[in-house]
N, C-alpha and C positions, 0 to 999 in steps of 0.2 A: 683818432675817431674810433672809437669802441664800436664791435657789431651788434647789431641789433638781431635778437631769435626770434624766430616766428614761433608765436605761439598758434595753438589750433589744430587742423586736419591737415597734413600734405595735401598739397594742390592734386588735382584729380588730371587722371593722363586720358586722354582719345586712346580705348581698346583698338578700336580699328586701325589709329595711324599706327601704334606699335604694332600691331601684327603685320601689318603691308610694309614697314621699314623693317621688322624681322624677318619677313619672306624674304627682302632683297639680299638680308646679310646671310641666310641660309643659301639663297641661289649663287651667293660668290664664293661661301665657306663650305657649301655644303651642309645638311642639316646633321651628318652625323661631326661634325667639327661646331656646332652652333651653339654659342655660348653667352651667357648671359652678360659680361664682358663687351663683348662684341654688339651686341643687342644695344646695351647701354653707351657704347660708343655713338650709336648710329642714332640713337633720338634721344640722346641727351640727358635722361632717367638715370637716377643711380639704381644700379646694380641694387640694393635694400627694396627699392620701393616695385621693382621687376619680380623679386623672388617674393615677394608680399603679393604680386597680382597676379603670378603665374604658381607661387609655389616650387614646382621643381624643374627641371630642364627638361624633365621629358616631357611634362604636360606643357610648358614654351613650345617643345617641338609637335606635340601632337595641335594644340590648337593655330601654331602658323600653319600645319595643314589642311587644317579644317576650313580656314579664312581661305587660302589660298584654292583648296576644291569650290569655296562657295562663288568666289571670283569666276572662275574656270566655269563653274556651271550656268552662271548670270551669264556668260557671254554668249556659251552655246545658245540659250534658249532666246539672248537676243535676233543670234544668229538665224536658228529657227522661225523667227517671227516675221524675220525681212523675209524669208524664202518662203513661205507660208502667202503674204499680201502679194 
């Protein structure tokens, strides 16, 4: 049985779930070890279609911290909210 190629757009990925599964592999690898590799290990992405929607490693690392401060700040001001009522 001969493979069949998809023709069309690569299927589109969840921005979000890849930043929260790269934050995870940045908090075990550390972000100065975090690599695209690694990234694509953990949500299944090839490596091509990672450096196509991040470009280069260091903007992978700048916006898994961007995701990850927006995380951190959603929580505080939930936090705030309960202590506020």
């Amino acid at each position: 049985m001969s493979e069949v190629k998809r023709k069309g757009r690569p299927p589109a990925h969840d921005r979000d779930e890849l930043l929260r599964l790269a934050r995870a592999v940045a908090v075990e690898r550390g972000f100065d070890a975090l690599r695209f590799t690694d990234v694509a290990e953990a949500t299944g992405v090839p490596v091509s279609s990672l450096q196509y929607a991040f470009g280069t490693r260091g903007a992978l690392v700048r916006e898994v911290l961007r995701a990850g401060v927006g995380v951190e700040l959603a929580r505080l001001r939930s936090a705030i909210e309960r202590e506020l009522d």
